[in-house]
GUMIDO-778997 format. One record per residue (C-alpha): residue in one letter; x, y, z. Coordinates in steps of 0.2 Angstrom, whole numbers, padded with zeros to 4 digits, always signed. Layout:
% GUMIDO-778997
AXYZ/...
***
This chain:
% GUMIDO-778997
X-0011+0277+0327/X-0001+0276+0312/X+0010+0259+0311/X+0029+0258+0311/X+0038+0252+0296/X+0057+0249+0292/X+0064+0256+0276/X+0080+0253+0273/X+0091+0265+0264/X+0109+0265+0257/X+0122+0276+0265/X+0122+0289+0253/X+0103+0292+0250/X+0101+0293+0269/X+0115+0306+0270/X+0105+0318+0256/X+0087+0313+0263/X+0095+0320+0282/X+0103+0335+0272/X+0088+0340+0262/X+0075+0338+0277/X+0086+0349+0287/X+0086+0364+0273/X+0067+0360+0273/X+0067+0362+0292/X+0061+0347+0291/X+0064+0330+0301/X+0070+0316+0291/X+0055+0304+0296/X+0045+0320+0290/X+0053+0322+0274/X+0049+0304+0271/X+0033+0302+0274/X+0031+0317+0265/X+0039+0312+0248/X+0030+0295+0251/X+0014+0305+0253/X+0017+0315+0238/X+0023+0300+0226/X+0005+0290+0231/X-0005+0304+0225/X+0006+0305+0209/X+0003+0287+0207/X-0015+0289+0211/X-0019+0303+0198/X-0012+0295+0186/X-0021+0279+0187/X-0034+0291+0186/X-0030+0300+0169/X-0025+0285+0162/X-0043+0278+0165/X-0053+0291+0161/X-0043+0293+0144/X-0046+0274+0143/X-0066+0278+0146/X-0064+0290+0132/X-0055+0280+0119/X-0068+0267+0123/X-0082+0281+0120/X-0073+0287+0106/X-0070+0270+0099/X-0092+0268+0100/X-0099+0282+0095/X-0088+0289+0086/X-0091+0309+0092/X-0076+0321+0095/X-0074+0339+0096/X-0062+0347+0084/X-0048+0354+0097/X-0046+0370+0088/X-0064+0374+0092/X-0059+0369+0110/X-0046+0380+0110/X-0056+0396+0105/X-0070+0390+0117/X-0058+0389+0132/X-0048+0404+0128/X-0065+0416+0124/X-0070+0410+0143/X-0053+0414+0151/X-0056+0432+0145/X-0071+0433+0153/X-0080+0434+0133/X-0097+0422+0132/X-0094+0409+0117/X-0103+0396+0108/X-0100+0377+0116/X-0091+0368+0104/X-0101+0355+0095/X-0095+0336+0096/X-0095+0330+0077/X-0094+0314+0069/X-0077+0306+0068/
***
């Protein structure tokens, strides 16, 4: 059973939050819930990037291996079309 909370909002954002759910077809609480929904995971997969590109800097920082990114590039690019290419090779920094 989900739990009520109050949320407060001024006139004005109410009036385009009511006006924006009813283009959406949506109900106001819906339209809420779901901006509130969306926003978290936003929140949430940044946290994310933001550590793993911590973890890499770190990694980075160690052992000092990188891969060129022009050689990434090619790599990716020769995959998208379907062609087979060589993995590029992480190199000393």
């Amino acid at each position: 059973m989900a739990e009520s909370t109050t949320l407060k909002l001024p006139e004005d954002l109410k009036k385009r939050v009511a006006k924006a759910a009813g283009e959406a077809g949506q109900s106001p609480h819906a339209f809420m819930v779901e901006a509130i929904e969306r926003q978290t995971q936003y929140a949430e997969r940044r946290r994310a990037f933001v550590g793993a590109a911590l973890a890499a800097e770190e990694e980075v920082a160690r052992y000092g291996l990188v891969h060129d990114g022009d050689e990434v590039l090619a790599y990716l690019q020769a995959r998208l079309n379907g062609a087979k290419a060589p993995r590029p090779r992480k190199r000393k920094l």
